[in-house]
C-alpha positions in Angstrom: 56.9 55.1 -95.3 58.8 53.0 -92.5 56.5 51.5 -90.0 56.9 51.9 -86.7 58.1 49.2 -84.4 54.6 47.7 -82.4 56.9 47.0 -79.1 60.0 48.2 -77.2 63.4 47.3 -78.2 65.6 45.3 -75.4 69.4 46.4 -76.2 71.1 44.7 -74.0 71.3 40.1 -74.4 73.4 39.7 -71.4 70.9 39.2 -68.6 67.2 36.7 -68.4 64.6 38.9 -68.7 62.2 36.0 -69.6 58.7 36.4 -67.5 59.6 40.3 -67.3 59.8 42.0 -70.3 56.8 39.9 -71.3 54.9 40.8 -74.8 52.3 42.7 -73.1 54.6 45.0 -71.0 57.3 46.1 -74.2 54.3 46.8 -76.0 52.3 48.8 -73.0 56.1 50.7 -72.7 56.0 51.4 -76.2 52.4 52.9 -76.4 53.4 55.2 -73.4 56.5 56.2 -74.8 54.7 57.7 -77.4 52.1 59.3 -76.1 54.1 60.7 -72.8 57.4 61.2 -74.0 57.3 64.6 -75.3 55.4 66.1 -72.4 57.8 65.1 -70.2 60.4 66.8 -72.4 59.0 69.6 -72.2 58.8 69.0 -68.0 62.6 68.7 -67.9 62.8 71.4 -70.2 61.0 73.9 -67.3 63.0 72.5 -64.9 65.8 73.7 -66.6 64.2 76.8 -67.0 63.3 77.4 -63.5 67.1 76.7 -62.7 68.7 79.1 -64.4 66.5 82.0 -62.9 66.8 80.8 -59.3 71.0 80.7 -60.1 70.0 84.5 -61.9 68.6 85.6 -58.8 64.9 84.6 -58.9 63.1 82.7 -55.5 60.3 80.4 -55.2 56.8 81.6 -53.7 53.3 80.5 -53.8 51.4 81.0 -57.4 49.2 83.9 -57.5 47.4 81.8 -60.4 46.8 78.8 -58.4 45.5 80.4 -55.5 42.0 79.3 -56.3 43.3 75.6 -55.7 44.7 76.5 -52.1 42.0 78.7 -51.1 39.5 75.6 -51.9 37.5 73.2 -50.0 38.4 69.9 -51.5 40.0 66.5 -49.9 41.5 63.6 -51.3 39.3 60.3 -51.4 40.6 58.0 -48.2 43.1 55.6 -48.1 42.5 52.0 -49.5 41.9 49.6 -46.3 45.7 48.2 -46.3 47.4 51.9 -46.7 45.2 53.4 -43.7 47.6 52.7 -40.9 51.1 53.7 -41.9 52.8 54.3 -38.5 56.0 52.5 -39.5 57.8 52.0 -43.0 60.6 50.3 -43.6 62.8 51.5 -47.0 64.9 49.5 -49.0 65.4 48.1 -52.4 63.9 45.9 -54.4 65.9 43.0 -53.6 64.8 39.4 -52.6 66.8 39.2 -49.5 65.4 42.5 -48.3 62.1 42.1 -49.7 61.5 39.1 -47.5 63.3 40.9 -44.3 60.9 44.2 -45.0 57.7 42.3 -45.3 58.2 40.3 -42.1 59.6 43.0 -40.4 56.7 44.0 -38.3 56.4 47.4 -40.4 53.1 48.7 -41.5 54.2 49.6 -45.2 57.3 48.7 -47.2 59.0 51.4 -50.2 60.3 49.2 -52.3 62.5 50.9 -54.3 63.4 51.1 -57.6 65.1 54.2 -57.2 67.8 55.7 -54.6 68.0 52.3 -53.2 69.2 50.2 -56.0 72.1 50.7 -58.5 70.1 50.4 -61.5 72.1 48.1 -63.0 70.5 46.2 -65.6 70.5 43.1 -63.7 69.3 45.0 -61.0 66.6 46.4 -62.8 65.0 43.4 -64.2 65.2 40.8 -60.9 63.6 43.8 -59.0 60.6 43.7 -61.5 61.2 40.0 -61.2 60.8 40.0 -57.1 58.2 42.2 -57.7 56.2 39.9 -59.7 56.8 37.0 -57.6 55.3 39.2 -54.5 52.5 40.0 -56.3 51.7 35.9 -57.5 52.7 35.1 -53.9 55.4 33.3 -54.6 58.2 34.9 -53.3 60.9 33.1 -51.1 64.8 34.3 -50.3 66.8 30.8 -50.1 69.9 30.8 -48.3 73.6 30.0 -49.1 72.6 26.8 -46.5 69.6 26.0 -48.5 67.4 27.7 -45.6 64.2 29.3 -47.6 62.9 32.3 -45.9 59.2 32.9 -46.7 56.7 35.6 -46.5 54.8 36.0 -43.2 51.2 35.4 -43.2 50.2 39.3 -42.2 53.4 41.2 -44.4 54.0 44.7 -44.5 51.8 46.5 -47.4 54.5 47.5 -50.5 54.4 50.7 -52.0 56.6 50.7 -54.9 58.7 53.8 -56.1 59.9 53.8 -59.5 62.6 55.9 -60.9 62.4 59.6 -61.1 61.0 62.0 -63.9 65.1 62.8 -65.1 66.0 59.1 -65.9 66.3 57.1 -68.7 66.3 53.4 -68.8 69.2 53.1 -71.1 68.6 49.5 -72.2 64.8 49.6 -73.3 64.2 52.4 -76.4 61.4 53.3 -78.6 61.8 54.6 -81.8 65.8 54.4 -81.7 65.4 56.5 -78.4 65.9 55.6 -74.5 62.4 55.7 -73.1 62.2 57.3 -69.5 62.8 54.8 -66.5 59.8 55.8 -64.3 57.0 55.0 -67.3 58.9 51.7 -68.4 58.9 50.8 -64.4 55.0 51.4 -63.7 54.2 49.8 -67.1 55.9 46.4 -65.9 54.9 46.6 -62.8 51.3 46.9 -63.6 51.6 44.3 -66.2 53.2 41.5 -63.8 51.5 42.3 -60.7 48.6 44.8 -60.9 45.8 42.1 -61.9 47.0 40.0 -59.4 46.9 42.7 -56.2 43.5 43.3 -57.4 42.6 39.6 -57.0 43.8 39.7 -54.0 41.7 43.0 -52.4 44.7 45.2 -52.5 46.4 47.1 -55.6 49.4 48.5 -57.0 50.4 51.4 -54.9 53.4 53.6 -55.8 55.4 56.7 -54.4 56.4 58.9 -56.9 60.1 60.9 -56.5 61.9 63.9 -57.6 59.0 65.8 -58.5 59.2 69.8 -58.6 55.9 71.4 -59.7 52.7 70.4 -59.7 52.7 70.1 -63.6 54.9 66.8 -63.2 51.8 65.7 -60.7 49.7 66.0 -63.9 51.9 63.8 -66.3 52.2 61.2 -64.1 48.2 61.0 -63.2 47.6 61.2 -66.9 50.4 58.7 -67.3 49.0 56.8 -64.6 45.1 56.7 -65.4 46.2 55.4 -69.2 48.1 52.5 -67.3 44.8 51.7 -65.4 42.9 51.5 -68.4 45.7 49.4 -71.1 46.4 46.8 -68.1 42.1 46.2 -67.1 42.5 47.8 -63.4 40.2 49.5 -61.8 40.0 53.4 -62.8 41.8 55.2 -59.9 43.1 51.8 -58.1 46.9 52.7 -58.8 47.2 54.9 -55.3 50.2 57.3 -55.0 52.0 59.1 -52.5 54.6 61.8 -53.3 57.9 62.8 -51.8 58.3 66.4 -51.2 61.6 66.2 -51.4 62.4 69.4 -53.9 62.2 73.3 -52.7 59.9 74.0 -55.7 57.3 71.2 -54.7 57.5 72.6 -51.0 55.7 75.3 -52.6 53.0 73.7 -54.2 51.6 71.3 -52.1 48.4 71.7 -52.4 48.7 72.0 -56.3 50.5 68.6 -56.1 47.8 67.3 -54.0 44.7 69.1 -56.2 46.5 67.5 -59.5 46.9 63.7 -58.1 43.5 64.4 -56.1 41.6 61.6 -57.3 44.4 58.5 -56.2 46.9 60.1 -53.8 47.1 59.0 -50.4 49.7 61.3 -48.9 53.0 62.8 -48.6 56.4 62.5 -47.4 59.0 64.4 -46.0 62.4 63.4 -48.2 64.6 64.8 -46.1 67.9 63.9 -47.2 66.9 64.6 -51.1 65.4 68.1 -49.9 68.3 69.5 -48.9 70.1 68.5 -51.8 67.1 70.3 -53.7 67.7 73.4 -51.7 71.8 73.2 -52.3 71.1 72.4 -56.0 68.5 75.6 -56.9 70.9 77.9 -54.6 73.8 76.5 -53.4 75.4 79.8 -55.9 73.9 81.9 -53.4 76.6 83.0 -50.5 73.4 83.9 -48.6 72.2 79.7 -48.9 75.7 78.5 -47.7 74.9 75.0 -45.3 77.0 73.9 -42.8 78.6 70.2 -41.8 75.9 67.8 -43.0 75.3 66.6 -39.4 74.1 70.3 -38.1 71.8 70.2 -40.9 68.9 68.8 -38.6 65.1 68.6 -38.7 65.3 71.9 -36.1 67.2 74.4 -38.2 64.7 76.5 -39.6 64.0 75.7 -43.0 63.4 72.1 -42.9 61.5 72.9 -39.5 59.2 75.0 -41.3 59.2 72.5 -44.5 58.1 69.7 -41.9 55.2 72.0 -40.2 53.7 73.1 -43.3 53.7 69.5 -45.1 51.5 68.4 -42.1 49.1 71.2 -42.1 48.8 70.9 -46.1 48.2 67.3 -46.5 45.8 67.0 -43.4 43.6 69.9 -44.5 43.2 67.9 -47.4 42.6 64.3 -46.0 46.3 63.0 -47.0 48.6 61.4 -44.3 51.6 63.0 -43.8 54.7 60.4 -43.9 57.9 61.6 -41.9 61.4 61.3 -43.2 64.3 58.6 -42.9 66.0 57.1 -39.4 69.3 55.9 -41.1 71.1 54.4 -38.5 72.4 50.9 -38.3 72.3 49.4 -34.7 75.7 48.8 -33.6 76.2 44.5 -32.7 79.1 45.5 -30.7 78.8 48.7 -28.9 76.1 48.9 -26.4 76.8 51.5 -25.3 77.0 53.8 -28.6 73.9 52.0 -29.6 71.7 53.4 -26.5 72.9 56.9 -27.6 71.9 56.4 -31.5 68.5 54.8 -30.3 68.1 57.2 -28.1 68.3 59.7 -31.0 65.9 57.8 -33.3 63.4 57.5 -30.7 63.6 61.6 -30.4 63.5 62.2 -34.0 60.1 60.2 -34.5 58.5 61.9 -31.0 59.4 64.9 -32.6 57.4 63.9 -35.8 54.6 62.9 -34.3 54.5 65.4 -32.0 54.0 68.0 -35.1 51.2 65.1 -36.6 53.0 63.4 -38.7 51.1 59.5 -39.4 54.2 57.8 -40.0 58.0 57.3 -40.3 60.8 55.8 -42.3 63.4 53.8 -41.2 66.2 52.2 -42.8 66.7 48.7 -40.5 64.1 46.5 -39.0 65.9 46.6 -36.0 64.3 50.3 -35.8 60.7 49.1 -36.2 60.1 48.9 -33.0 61.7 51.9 -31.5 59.7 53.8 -34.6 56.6 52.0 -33.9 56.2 52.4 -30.2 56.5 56.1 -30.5 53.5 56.3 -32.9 52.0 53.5 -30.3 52.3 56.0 -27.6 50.9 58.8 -29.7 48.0 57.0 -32.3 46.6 54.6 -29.7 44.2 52.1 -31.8 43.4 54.9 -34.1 45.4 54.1 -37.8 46.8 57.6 -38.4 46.5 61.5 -37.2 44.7 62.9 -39.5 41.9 64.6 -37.1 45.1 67.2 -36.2 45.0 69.9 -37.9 47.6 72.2 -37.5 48.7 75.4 -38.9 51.8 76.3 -40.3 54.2 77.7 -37.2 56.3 79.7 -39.5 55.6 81.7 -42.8 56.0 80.4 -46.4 59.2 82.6 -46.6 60.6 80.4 -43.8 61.1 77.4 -46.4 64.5 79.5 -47.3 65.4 80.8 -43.7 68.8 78.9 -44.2 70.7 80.4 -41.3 71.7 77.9 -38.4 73.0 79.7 -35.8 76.3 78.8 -34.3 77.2 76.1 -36.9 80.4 76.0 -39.4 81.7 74.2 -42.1 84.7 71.9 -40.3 87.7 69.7 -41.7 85.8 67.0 -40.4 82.6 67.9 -42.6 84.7 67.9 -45.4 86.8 65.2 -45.2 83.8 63.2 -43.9 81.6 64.0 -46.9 84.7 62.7 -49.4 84.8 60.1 -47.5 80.7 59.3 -47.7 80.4 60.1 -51.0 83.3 57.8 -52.4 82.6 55.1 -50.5 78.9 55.1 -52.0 79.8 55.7 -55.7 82.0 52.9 -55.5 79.8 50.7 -53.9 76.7 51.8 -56.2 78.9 51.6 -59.3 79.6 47.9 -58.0 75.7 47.3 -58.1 75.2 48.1 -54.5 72.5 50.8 -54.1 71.6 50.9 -50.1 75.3 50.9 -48.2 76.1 50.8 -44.4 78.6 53.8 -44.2 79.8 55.0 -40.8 76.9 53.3 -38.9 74.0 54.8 -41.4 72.5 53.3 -44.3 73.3 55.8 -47.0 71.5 56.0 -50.5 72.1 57.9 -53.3 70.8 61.0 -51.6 73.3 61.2 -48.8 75.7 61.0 -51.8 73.8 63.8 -53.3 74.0 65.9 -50.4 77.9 65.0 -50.1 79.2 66.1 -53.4 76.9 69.2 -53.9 77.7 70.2 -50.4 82.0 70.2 -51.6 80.9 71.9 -54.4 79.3 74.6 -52.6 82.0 75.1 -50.3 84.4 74.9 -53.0 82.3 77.7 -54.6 82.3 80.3 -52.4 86.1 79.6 -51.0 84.7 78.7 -47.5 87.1 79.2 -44.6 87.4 76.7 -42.2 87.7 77.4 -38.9 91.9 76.7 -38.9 91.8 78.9 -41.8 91.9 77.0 -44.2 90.2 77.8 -47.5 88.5 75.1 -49.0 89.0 74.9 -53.0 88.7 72.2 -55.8 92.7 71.4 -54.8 92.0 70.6 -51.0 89.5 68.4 -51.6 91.2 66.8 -54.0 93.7 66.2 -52.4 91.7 64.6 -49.5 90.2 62.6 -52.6 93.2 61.1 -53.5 94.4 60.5 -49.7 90.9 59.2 -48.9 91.3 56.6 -52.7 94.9 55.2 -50.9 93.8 54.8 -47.5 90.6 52.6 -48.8 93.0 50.9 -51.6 95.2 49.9 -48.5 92.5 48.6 -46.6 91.3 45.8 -50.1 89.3 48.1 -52.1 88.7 47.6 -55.6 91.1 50.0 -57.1 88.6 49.9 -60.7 85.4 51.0 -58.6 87.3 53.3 -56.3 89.1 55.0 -59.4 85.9 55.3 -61.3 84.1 56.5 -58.2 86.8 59.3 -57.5 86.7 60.1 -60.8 82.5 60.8 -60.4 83.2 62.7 -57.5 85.5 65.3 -58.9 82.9 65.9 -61.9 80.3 66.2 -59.5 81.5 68.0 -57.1 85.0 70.1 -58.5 83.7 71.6 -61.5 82.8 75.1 -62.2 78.9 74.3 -62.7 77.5 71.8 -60.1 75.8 68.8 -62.5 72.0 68.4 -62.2 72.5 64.7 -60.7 75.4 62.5 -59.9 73.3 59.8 -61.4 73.2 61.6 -65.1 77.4 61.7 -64.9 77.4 57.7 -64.3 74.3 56.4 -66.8 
């Protein structure tokens, strides 16, 4: 009988993990591994499921068999003292430079992210579990090339960590010959490094938990999450969560979501970006589901207006804070007057959000805090949140697939602008980079997402642009290869340029659109 290994196996030598992949956090990865690892098989495995009925013809609607859960009078316990107020986050990954920046940025919370934001590079991986660590001892500093040590501020932002999503691997830890899944491996370290320590220190380890479609997934990771609480010593039901709804199929389930986590979650957020990939992805086969240029596809149209609504009446029935979606934008140090306009826009967006009751926002820049914050200012007063409104939904359940935006039109621009986006990203995320200024917005690997699946959908159904042009896999890829020279001529790396080209056209000029980008370059 071969005996099976006590502890995770590390397969890559090049990088220090020492302090990180301590003993006690292989071993805690292992243990999970085996216990969670097959359920979560069998999660993918739905997913899949689900996938091929939607592309078969099959929609999304409310559960008749969870209706008890909807229909119920139950909340959600309230937030922990430090996640109470949330009026202002700031995104971005977990890197020591921007860790610093985030935490003295004036923001209420920081996502520190594991996920979109960061090129999971193994390097990458282990110093953001390294940062991550040092926040939680309290010793983390960002030196300077000039020496200069920036330190943390005295009354920091609160960090909310969000590991990777459900469909990941983390290629360089396995288990039983086997890569073990990248969200369990990144809550297991960080619970082992820091989670003793936050609770010292009154607070905890808080996460936000991506990419989740059903409210199943909400089980596996409270299960998963609970058995973390209990291997590392923390208090049962410390670990708070907030979820992204940033999937159709979770748009649906809500509540379910909300009922399953009911015990530690604190809220949810509106992933814009990621949710209209989710809505391209399930039916971008449908002619019916076709989207426009990227930039018409606003928080107005109707489906992500009535996605917005309803995840503000759901979570405040139940007690959760509702957490808006993303300001991108990257103020402008040398156009004033372009920078009014943008600002101008941001401010908008966020009276728009908490105008419907949304608690909070994201932004992308500290220089946004304060636009972002003031609004909320304006709105909250000195209370911490909105959660006395209690709206209804404006629009019916079915409206979460009204898709038509009146007037709008796929253009040359659009496409040759989302080449150009998604490109430029691949090759800077395949260079290590995971959160990229692009065209004045900070782009992640949603926007990239939304760039590719967008050229394949277009591509699909043999749009026609409005010079009558039809757009197929040879048009755009031919503005590919134009877009490749014009960067090579301007000092890109022609390796990470090539290899990101060559990532677009699988992603986005095949016959069958690929689940993620992300799976093509692991």
């Amino acid at each position: 009988m071969t005996a099976v290994a006590p502890t995770a196996t590390v397969l890559a030598d090049s990088v220090d993990t020492d302090g990180v992949l301590t003993e006690e956090a292989l071993a805690l990865v292992a243990t999970l591994q085996r216990t969670y690892g097959h359920a979560r098989s069998v999660l993918l495995r739905r997913r899949s499921e689900r996938a091929t009925a939607y592309a078969r013809g099959a929609r999304p609607g409310l559960d008749p068999a969870t209706a008890h859960i909807r229909d119920g009078d139950w909340t959600v316990p309230p937030a922990p003292h430090d996640l109470t107020d949330r009026r202002c986050e700031i995104t971005g990954p977990a890197d020591r430079k921007m860790m610093v920046s985030a935490l003295n940025s004036g923001a209420k919370v920081f996502l520190c992210d594991l996920e979109d934001a960061l090129s999971p590079t193994w390097a990458n991986i282990v110093d953001g579990h390294r940062n991550l660590r040092d926040w939680a001892a309290g010793t983390l500093t960002f030196t300077r090339p000039d020496g200069t040590v920036d330190t943390v501020n005295a009354d920091p932002a609160t960090i909310v960590v969000r590991p990777r999503g459900l469909h990941l691997n983390e290629a360089h830890v396995a288990v039983d010959g086997a890569p073990v899944a990248a969200g369990l491996f990144d809550i297991a370290v960080a619970a082992v490094l820091g989670g003793r320590q936050r609770e010292a220190a009154g607070s905890a380890l808080y996460l936000y938990l991506p990419k989740m479609e059903s409210h199943h997934e909400a089980q596996w990771w409270d299960a998963l999450i609970g058995d973390v609480e209990r291997r590392v010593g923390l208090a049962p039901r410390s670990i708070r969560v907030t979820v992204l709804i940033e999937t159709i199929t979770a748009a649906y389930e809500m509540d379910e979501i909300l009922f399953a986590l009911r015990e530690r979650i604190t809220g949810l957020n509106a992933g814009r970006w990621d949710y209209i990939f989710s809505v391209i992805k399930k039916f971008g086969a449908d002619a019916g589901h076709v989207l426009p240029d990227r930039q018409r596809v606003t928080m107005t149209v109707p489906f992500l207006a009535a996605y917005a609504q309803r995840l503000v009446a759901v979570a405040h029935r139940r007690g959760a804070h509702a957490i808006g979606g993303m300001a991108a934008l990257i103020p402008s140090r040398r156009d004033a007057e372009a920078n009014a306009r943008a600002f101008a826009g941001v401010r908008a967006d966020k009276q728009r959000e908490a105008g419907l009751g949304y608690d909070g926002t994201w932004v992308a820049h500290p220089d946004l805090v304060p636009v972002a914050t003031e609004v909320f200012d304006a709105t909250l007063g000195q209370a911490p949140n909105q959660l006395g409104v209690r709206p209804e939904p404006a629009a019916p359940v079915e409206a979460l697939l009204d898709t038509a935006i009146e007037g709008a039109a796929v253009t040359p621009e659009g496409v040759a602008g989302n080449v150009s986006v998604a490109l430029r990203y691949l090759a800077a995320w395949l260079g290590g980079l995971g959160a990229v200024g692009v065209d004045g917005l900070m782009e992640d690997l949603a926007t990239a997402e939304i760039s590719r699946s967008q050229l394949w959908q277009w591509i699909h159904h043999g749009v026609t642009l409005p010079d009558g042009t039809v757009v197929t896999a040879d048009y755009v890829g031919a503005l590919l290869d134009a877009e490749v020279d014009r960067l090579l001529i301007d000092g890109g790396d022609k390796q990470l340029l090539t290899a990101a080209a060559d990532a677009v056209r699988k992603g986005a000029l095949q016959p069958v659109l690929p689940e993620f980008v992300v799976g093509e370059l692991a």
